[in-house]
C-alpha positions in Angstrom: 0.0 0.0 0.0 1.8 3.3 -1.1 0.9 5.7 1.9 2.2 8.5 0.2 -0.5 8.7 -2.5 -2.6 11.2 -2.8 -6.6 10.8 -1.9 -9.0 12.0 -5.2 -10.5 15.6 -4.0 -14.2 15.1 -3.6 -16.9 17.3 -5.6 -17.7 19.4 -2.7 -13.9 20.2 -1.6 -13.2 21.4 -5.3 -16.0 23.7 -5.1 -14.5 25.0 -2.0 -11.5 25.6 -3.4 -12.8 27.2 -6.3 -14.7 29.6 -4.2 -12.1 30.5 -1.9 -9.8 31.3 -5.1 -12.5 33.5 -7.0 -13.1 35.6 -4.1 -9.2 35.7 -3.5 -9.2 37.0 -6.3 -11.7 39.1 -5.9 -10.5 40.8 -2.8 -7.0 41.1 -4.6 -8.7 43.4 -7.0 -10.5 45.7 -4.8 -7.3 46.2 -2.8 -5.8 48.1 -5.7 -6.4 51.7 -4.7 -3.2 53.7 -4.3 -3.5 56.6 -2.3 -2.2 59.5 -4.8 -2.9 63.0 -5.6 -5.3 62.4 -8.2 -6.0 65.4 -11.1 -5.8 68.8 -9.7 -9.3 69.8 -12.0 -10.6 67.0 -12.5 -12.8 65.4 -9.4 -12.8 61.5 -8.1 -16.4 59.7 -8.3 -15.5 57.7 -5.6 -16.5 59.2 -2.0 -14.3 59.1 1.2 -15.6 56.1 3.6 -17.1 57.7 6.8 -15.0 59.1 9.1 -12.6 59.1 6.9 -11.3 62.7 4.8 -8.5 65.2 4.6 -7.2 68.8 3.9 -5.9 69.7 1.1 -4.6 73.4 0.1 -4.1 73.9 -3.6 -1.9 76.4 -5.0 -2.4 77.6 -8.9 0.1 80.6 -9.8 -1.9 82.2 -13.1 0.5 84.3 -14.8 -0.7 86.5 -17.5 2.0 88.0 -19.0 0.0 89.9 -22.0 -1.3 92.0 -19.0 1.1 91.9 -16.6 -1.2 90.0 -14.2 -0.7 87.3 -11.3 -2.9 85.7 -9.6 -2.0 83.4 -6.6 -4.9 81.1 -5.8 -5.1 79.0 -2.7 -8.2 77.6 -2.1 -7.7 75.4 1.2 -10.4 72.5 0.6 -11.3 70.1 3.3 -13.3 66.6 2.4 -15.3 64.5 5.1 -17.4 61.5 4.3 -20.1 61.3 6.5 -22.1 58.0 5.4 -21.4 55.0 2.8 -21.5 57.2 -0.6 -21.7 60.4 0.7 -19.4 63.5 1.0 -19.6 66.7 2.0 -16.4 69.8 0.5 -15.4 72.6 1.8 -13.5 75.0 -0.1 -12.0 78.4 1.9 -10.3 80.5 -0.6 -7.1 83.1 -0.7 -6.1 85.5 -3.8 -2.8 87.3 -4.1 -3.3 89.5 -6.9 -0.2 91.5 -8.2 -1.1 93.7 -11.0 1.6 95.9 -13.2 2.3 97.1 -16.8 0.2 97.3 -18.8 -2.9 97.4 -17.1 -0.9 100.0 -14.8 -0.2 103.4 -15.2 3.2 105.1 -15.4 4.8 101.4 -14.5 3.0 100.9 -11.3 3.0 97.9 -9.8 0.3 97.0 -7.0 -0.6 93.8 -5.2 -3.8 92.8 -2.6 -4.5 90.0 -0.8 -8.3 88.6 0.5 -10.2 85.9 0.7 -12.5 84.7 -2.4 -16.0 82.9 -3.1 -16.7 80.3 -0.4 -18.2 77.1 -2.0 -19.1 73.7 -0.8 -20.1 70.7 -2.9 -21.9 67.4 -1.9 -21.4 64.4 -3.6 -23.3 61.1 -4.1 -21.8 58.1 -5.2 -24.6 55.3 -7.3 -22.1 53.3 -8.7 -19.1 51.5 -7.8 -15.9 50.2 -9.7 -15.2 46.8 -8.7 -12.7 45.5 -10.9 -9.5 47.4 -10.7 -8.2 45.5 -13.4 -10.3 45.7 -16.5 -10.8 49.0 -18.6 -14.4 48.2 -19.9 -15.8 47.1 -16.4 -17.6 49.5 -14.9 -16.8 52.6 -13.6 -17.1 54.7 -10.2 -19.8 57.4 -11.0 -21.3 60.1 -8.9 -23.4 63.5 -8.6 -22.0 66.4 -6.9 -24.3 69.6 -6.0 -22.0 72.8 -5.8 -22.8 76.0 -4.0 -20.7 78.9 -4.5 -20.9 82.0 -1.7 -20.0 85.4 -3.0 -17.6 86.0 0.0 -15.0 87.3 -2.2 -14.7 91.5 -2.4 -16.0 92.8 -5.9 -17.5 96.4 -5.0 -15.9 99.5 -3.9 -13.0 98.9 -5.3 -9.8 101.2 -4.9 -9.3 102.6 -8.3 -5.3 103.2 -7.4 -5.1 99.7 -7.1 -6.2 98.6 -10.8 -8.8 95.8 -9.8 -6.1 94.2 -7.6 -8.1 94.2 -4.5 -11.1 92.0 -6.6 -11.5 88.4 -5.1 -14.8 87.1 -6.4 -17.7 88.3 -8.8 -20.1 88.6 -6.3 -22.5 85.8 -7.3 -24.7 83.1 -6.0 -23.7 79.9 -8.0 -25.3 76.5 -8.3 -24.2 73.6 -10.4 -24.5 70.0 -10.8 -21.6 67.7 -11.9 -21.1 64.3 -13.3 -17.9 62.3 -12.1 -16.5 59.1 -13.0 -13.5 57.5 -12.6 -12.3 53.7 -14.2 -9.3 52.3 -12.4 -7.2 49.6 -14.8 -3.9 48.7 -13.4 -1.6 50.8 -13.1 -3.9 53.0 -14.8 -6.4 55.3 -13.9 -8.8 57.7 -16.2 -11.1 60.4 -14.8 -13.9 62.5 -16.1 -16.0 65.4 -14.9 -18.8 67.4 -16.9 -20.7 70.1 -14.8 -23.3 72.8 -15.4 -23.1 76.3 -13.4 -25.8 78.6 -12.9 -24.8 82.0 -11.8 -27.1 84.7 -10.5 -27.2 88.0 -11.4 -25.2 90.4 -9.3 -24.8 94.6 -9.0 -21.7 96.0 -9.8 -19.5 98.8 -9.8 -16.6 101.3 -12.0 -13.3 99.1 -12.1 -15.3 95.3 -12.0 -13.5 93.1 -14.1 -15.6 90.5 -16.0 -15.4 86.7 -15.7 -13.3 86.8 -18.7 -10.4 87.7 -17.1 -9.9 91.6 -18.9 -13.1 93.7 -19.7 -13.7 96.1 -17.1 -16.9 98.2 -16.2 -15.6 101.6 -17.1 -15.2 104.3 -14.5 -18.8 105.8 -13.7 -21.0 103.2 -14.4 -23.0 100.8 -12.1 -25.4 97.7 -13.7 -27.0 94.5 -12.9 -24.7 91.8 -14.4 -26.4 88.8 -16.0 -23.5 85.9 -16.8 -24.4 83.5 -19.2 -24.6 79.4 -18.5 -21.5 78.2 -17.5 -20.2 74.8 -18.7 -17.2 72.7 -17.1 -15.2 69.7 -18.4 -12.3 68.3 -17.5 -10.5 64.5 -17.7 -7.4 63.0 -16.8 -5.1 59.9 -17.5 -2.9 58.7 -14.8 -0.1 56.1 -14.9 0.9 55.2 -11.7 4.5 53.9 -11.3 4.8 52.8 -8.0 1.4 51.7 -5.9 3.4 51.7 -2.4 4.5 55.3 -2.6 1.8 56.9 -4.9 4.0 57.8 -7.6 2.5 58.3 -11.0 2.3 61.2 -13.5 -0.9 62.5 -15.0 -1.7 64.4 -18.2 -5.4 66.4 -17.8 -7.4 68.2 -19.7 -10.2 71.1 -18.3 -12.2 73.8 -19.9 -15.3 76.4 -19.2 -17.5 77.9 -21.8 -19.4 80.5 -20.6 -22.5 81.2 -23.2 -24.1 84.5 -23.7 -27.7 82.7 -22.7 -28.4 82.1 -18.3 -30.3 79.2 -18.1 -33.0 80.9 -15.8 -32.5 84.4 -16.3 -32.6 85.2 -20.0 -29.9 86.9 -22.3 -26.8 87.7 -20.9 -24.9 91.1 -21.3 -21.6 90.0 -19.9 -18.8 88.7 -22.4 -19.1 85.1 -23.3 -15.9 83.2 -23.6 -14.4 79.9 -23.6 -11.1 78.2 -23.3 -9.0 74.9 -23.2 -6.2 73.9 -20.9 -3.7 71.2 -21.4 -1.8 70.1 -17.9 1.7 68.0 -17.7 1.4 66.8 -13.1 3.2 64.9 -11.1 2.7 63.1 -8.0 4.0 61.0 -4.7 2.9 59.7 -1.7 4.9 59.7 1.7 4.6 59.4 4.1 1.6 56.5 3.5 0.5 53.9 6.8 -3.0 52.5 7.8 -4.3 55.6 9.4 -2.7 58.3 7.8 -0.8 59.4 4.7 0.9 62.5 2.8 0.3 62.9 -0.6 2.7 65.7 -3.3 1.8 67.0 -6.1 2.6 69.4 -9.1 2.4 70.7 -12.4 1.8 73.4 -15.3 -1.8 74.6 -16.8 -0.6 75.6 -20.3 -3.7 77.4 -22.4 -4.1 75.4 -25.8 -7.3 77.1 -27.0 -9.0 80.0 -26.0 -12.0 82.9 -27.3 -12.5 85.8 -25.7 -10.2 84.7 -22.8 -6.8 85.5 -21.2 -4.0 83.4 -22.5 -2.2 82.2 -18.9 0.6 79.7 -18.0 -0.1 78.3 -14.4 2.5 76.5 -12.4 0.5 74.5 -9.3 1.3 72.3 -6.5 -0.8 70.6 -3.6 0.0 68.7 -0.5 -3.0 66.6 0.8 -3.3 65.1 4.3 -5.4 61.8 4.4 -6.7 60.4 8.0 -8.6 56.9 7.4 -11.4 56.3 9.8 -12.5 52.4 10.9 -14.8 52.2 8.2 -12.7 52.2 5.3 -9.7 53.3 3.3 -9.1 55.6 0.5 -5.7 53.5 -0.6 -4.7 50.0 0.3 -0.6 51.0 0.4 0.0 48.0 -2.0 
């Protein structure tokens, strides 16, 4: 009798087996999630797991050389999930505006600081990607309402400072956006298309237009009616290294302002529309169960643009994630 052969599996333990492999498997692909700093336009459909979130300041240095413009934007955004699928934004803006020839006079060169248009967004998650793996399963898709609050100075402004001391346009916005995001080892691909609604708003000498350059000559004072407001944006990231979040991305994003408002009729500000191309990189450290640092930067260059200012926009972020007991945002694989 050879002891050392080996006993036929029965039908039941192969089944077993079989099971315990596919959802192996399964788990395997769910874990890849690598915690990096995503697009810097472009949102993620996916929503943090309760208690789980982070703080993230962004920094986008708009230079406008044509009219010897900068503007330093920092909006300082903090992200909380509060149930399964749901999140809740907050965005707390800061402008440094430094203005000089030749939109100044006699080579003057002024500067301002403030705060700009609070906003908030929630966001709903319906659908989940749950195959990390395969580019034509289905992908991560969600709803986010926006809320924009005209915190941001836009009246009485100081004429010897050139429309430096402007930090918002002084409008109640409201928008809806569609997200979605298809993870594909060690690939990821993003997409956002939104639709902004901005109210009228009263207005002063020295207002500069959403547009960038048209100004409300000196004298005059009128109700402002901004046309509808379309965003899209997408990104494609390849990400090198899953255990320190090191990838690089290459991301689209664009606005198109129409000279039609979706509820209040014909617009009489400028309508305009442009199309950025943006080169980012990212990492990750440091990156442990509960909480991780995440890097990024890049360059907005303009590639298309109407009635717009032509900018080039170096940017950088540094995002701080705290995971809560009910889930992770990355798996540190």
């Amino acid at each position: 009798m050879n002891l050392f052969r080996r006993k036929p599996l029965s039908f039941y333990r192969v089944i077993l087996l079989l099971l315990a492999h596919t959802c192996c498997v399964a788990q395997e692909r769910l874990n890849w999630a690598p915690l990096t700093s995503g697009p810097f336009y472009t949102g993620t459909a996916d929503a943090d797991p309760p208690q789980s979130g982070y703080v993230e300041p962004f920094f986008y240095d708009s230079l406008t050389s044509s009219l010897g413009q900068t503007n330093l934007y920092m909006p300082q955004r903090v992200s909380f999930g509060i149930i399964n699928n749901l999140e809740i934004d907050f965005y707390v803006p800061f402008d440094y505006n430094r203005i000089g020839p030749p939109s100044t006079a006699n080579g003057q060169i002024e500067t301002a600081t403030g705060m700009g248009n609070l906003h908030f967004e929630l966001k709903k998650q319906f659908m989940k990607d749950d195959d990390h793996y395969h580019f034509w399963a289905r992908p991560s898709l969600a709803i986010t309402y926006i809320q924009f609050i005209p915190t941001g100075k836009y009246q009485n402004l100081n004429p010897k400072l050139f429309g430096a001391d402007q930090y918002g346009n002084g409008t109640y916005n409201e928008g809806l956006n569609l997200l979605a995001r298809k993870q594909f080892k060690p690939f990821e691909g993003y997409f956002q298309f939104g639709d902004i609604v901005e109210d009228p708003n009263h207005v002063g000498s020295g207002y500069t237009y959403n547009n960038g350059f048209t100004v409300v000559p000196n004298g005059e004072h009128l109700r402002v009616v901004n046309g509808n407001l379309l965003y899209y944006s997408g990104a494609f990231e390849d990400v090198l290294n899953s255990k320190r979040g090191l990838g690089y991305l290459v991301e689209y994003n664009g606005e198109s302002q129409s000279k039609t408002n979706l509820f209040f009729g014909h617009a009489n500000a400028p309508s305009w529309t442009y199309l950025d191309i943006s080169p980012e990189a990212e990492y990750t450290w440091p990156n442990n169960k509960n909480f991780s640092i995440t890097w990024g930067g890049g360059v907005t260059l303009t590639a298309a643009e109407t009635g717009y200012t032509h900018t080039k926009t170096p940017m950088f972020t540094i995002t701080f994630y705290r995971n809560g007991k009910f889930g992770y945002r990355g798996s540190g694989e």
